[in-house]
N, C-alpha and C positions, 0 to 999 in steps of 0.2 A: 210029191211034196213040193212047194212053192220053195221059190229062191227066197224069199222073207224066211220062213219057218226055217228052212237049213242053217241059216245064217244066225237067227235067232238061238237055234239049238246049241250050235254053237260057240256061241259067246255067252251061253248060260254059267258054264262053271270058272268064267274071266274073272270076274269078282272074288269069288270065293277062293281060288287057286293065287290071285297077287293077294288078296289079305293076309293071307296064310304065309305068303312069304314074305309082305312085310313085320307078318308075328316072328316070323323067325331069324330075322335079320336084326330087328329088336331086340330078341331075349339076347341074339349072339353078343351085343352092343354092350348089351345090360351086362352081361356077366364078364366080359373086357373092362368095361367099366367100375366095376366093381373090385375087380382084381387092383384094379391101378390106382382106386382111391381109397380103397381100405388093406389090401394087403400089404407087408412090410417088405416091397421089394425092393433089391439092390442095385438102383439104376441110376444111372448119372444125371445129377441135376441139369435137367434142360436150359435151366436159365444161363449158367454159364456155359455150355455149348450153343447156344444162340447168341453171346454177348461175342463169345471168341468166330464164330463165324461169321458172324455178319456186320452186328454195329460196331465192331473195334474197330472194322474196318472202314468204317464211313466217320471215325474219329470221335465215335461219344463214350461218354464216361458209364462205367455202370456202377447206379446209384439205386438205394432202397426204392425208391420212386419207382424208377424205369422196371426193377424185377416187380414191381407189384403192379403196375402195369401190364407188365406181360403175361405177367399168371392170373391177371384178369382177362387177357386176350386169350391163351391157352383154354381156362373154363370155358365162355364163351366159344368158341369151337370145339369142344369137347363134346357141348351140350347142345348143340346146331342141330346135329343129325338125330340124334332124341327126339328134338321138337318136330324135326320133319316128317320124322315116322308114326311120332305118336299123330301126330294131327291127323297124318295120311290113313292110320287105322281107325283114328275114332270115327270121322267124318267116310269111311266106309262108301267113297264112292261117289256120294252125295258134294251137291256143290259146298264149298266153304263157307262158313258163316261165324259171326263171333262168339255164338256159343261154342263153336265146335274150339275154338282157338282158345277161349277161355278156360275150358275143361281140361283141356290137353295142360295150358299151361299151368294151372291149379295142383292135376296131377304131379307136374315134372317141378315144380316148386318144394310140392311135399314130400318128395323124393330127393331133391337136392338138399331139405331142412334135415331131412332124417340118416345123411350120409352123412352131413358134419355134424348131426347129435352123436352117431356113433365114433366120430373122427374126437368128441371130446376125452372118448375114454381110451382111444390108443396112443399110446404112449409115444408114438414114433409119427404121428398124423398131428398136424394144428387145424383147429375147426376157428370157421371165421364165417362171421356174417354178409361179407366182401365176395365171398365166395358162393354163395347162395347167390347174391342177388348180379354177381356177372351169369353162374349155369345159366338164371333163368333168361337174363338178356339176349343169352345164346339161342338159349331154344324160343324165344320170341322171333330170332332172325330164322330158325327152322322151317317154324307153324307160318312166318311169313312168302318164305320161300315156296312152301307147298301149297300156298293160297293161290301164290303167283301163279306158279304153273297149271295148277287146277282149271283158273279165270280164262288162262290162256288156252287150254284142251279147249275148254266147252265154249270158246269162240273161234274156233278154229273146224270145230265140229259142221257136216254141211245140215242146212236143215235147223239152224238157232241162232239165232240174233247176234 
């Protein structure tokens, strides 16, 4: 057997073996996710343990502004890693394109609508359209991140332009 063909052999099941686990890093994500925007857990608001560690100390005030700021910044990295995975499984290997970023984000859109449609009827959750459209900003910087490094592999690669 040729040094190609062994080589080829394999790296045959490369693909299928990382899809698989970025399926499974997903659902794991998914269902953390899920736990923390719709269950009714008893955890200490973030916003004032980020006010008391950090900016009290840099001397600013905390104002409705600033917490809705930063729970626009929170979504948005919440929803990063989403967007990275999702793009990184839809697009399966293949170079990035903006169908693939499109779809990805279409999906994680309707996903972020249908968490705060359900966050309308829990009693102890606020649905906000503010919050849709930071998840999906987030996962725009995601699908952007893994475009990046995508461009970057397959230029980097010997043998392609």
């Amino acid at each position: 057997m040729s040094e190609a063909a062994s080589l080829e052999g394999r790296c045959e099941g490369r693909p299928r073996r990382a899809r698989r686990i970025v399926v499974a890093a997903a659902l794991v994500y998914l269902l953390g996710l899920g736990l923390l925007l719709i269950a009714p857990l008893r955890i200490v608001h973030y916003h004032d343990q980020i006010w008391l560690f950090t900016l009290r100390r840099l001397g600013l005030g905390w104002t409705a502004g600033r917490e809705r700021a930063l729970d626009a910044v929170v979504n948005a990295g919440v929803f990063m890693p989403l967007g990275f995975l999702g793009h990184r499984w839809w697009r399966a290997g293949s170079p990035p394109s903006w169908a693939t970023g499109g779809v990805t984000l279409t999906g994680i859109c309707l996903l972020a609508a249908g968490v705060e449609i359900a966050q309308i009827f829990l009693p102890w959750r606020n649905a906000s359209v503010a919050d849709v459209v930071s998840d999906v900003t987030g996962a725009a910087v995601g699908v952007g991140l893994d475009a990046l490094f995508a461009r970057i592999a397959l230029r980097a690669r010997p043998g392609r332009p």
